[in-house]
VOGU-3710 file (C-alpha; in Angstrom, 3 decimals, decimal comma):
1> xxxxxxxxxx> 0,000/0,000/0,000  1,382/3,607/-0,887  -0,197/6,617/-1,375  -1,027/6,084/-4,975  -3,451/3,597/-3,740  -5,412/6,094/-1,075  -7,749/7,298/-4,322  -11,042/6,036/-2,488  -10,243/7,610/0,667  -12,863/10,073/2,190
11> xxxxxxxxxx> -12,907/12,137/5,547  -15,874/11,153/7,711  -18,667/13,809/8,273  -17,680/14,089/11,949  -13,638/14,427/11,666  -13,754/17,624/9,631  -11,481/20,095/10,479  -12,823/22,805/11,685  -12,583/26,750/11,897  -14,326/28,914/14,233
21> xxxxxxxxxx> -13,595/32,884/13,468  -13,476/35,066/16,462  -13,415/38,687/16,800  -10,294/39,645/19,485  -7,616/39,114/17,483  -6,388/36,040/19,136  -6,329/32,934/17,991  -5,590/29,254/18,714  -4,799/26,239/17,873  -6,061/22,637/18,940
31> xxxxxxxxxx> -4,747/19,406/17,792  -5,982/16,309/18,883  -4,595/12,721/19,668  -3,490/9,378/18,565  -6,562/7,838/16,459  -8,375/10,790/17,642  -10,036/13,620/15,003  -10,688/17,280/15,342  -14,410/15,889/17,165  -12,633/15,540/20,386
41> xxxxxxxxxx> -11,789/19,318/20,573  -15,359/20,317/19,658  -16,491/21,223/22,980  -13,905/23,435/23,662  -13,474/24,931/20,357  -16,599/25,951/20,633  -16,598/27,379/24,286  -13,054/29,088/23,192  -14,916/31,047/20,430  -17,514/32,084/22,457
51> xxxxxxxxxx> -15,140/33,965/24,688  -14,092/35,706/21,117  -11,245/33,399/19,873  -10,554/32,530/16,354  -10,317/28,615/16,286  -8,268/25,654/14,151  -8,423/22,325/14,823  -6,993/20,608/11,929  -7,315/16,961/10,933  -3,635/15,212/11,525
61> xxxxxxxxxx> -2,648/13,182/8,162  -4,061/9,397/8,518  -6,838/10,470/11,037  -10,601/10,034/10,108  -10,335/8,370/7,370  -9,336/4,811/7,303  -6,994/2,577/8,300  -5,179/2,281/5,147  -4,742/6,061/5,565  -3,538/5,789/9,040
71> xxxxxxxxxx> -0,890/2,977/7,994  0,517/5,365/5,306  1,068/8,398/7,713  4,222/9,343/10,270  5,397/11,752/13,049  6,845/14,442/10,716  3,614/13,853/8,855  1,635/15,189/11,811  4,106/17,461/12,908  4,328/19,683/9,881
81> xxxxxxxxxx> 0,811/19,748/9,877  0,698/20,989/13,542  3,260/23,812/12,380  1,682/24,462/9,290  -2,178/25,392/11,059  0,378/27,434/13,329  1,695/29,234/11,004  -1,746/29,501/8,745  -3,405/30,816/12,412  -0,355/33,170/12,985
91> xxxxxxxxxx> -1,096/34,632/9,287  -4,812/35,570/10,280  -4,649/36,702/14,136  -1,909/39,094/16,186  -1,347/36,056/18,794  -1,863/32,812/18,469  -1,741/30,077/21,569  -1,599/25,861/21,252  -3,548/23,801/23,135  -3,221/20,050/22,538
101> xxxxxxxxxx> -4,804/16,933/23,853  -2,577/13,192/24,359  -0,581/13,050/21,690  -1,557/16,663/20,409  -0,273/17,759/23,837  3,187/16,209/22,774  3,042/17,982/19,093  2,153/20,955/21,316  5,583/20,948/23,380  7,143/19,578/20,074
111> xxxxxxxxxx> 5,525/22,869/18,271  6,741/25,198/21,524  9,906/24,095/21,078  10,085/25,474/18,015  8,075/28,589/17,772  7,408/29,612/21,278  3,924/31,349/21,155  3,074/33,340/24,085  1,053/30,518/26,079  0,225/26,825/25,298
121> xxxxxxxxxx> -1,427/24,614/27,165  -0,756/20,567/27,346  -4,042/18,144/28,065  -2,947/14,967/29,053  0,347/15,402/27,065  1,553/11,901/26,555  4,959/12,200/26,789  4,572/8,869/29,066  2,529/6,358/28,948  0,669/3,037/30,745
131> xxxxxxxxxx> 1,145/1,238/28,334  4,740/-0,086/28,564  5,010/-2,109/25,288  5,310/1,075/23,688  8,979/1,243/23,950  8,750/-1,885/22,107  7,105/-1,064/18,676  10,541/-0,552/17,199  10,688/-4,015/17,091  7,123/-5,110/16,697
141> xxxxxxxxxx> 6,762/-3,127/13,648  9,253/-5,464/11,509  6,785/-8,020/11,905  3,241/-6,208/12,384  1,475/-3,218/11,547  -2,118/-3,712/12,886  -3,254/-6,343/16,001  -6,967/-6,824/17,102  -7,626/-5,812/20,539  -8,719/-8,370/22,837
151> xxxxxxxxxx> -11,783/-7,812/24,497  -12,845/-4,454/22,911  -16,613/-3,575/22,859  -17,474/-0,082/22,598  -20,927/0,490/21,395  -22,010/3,393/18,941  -24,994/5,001/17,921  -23,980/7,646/15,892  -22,738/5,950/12,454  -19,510/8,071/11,900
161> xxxxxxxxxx> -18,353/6,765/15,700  -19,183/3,137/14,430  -16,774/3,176/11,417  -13,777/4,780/13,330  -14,385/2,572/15,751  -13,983/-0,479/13,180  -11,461/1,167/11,405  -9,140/2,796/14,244  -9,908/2,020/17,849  -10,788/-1,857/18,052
171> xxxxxxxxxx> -6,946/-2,241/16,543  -3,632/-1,761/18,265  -1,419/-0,236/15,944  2,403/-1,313/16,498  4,171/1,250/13,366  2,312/4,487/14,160  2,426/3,911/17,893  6,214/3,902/16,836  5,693/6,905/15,525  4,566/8,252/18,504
181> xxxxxxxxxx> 7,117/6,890/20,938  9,770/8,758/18,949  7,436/11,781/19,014  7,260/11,736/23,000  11,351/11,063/22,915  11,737/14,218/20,946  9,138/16,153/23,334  11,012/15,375/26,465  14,296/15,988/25,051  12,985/19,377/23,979
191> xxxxxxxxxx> 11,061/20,555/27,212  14,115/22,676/28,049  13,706/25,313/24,765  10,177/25,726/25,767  9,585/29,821/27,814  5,770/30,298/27,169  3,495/30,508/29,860  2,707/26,700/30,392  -0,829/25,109/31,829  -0,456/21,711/32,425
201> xxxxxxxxxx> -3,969/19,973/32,394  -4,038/15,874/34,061  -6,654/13,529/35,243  -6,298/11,564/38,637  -8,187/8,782/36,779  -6,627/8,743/33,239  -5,875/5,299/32,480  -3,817/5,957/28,956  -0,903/8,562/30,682  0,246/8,540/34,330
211> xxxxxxxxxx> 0,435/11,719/36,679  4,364/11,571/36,174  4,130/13,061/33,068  2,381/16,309/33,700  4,677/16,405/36,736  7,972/16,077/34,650  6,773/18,648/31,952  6,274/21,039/35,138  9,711/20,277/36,195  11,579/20,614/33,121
221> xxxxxxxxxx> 10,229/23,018/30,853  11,952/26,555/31,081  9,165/28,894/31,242  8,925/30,990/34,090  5,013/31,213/34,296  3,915/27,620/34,705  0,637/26,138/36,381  -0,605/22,500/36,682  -4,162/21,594/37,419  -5,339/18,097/37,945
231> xxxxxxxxxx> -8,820/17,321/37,906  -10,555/14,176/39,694  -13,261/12,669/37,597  -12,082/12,918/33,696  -10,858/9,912/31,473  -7,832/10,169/29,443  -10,325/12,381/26,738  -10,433/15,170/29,207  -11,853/17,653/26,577  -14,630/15,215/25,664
241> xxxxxxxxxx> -15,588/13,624/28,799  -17,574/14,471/32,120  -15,183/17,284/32,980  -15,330/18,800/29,772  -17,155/21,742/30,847  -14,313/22,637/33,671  -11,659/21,475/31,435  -12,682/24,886/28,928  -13,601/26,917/32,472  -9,869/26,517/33,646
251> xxxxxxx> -8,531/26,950/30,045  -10,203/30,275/29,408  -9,802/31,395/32,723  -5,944/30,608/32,538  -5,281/32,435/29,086  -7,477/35,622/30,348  -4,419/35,741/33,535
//
């Protein structure tokens, strides 16, 4: 399978990017996670544009499409699409801030690293994870590129949920989780170059990334205005879960500060 062969491919209704203008000048970005589509971020997007903010939350290459799609896409892949929304947002608004959820989180850091907008704010930022096979993809990789999950039995009503759950999340996904492993490398090795203001969202019952890592990007980035906030209640999908609402309270509250 290359990209030659991806002719059929279509985004689903419900991972469109999407663009929310606002009328203050400011802007930001939101990118969400691993398997994950710009319907994650919808809540907040929305709740951020109320308060005035122009909005992007662009679809990462391989995301919301297919699997075949997925397979075919990489790290720089949805890196350079993180900077190039950046830079697209930066074109259209006088300041621009990055907010990023799981893996977004780490293409967040990865991004503030680099650029070093004025504040950005990590949700769940996996640059650790549970899930300790992860350091093993390298290997598993050579020999696999998709493996059933065991025991998986989400339910959905809503049709679009049903096919990215066949087509994404009832698979483990040994080459692009390689791609992320050497994703959260590069984030932790380049926590030091990051100065903007820093809020560091985690949940006490995420089950996907452990309370270390918000606690190490506290300790090693180099900004001097930093904050972490850890809510009780939320899942891993803190933007999209039962938090949701105090997850955009404590974001808009922060970048008003």
């Amino acid at each position: 399978m290359s990209l030659f062969d991806l002719g059929d491919i279509k985004t689903v209704k419900i991972s469109q990017p999407i663009f929310l203008k606002g009328n203050n000048e400011k802007g930001i970005l939101l990118i969400h996670g691993f398997t994950g589509s710009p319907h994650d971020m919808t809540y907040l997007a929305k709740s951020l544009n109320e308060e005035g903010y122009t909005v992007m939350v662009p679809r990462l290459p391989g995301h919301g499409t297919s699997s075949l799609d997925f397979l075919e896409s990489n790290w720089r892949d949805w890196l350079r699409r993180s900077l190039d929304s950046y830079f697209d947002l930066a074109g259209l608004c006088k300041d621009v801030y990055v907010a990023g959820l799981s893996m977004g989180g780490v293409l967040t850091l990865v991004l503030a690293s680099i650029v070093n907008p004025r504040k950005v704010i990590s949700i769940a930022g996996a640059i650790f994870t549970t899930e300790k096979r992860i350091a093993l993809t390298p290997i598993i990789s050579l020999f696999t590129k998709k493996v059933k999950k065991e025991g998986y039995g989400e339910k959905y009503d809503n049709e679009d949920l049903k096919y990215l759950s066949k087509e994404y999340w009832s698979y483990n996904w040994p080459l692009q989780a390689k791609h992320l492993y050497k994703l959260m490398k590069i984030a932790r090795k380049r926590l030091k170059f990051i100065k903007s203001d820093i809020l560091i969202l985690a949940s006490e019952k995420d089950q996907v990334v452990p309370l270390k890592a918000a606690h190490y990007i506290y300790k090693n980035v180099s900004s001097e205005r930093r904050k972490l906030e850890v809510f009780k209640e939320s899942g891993h999908v803190m933007t999209n879960d039962i938090e949701k609402e105090k997850v955009a309270e404590t974001i808009i509250n922060w970048l008003k500060e």
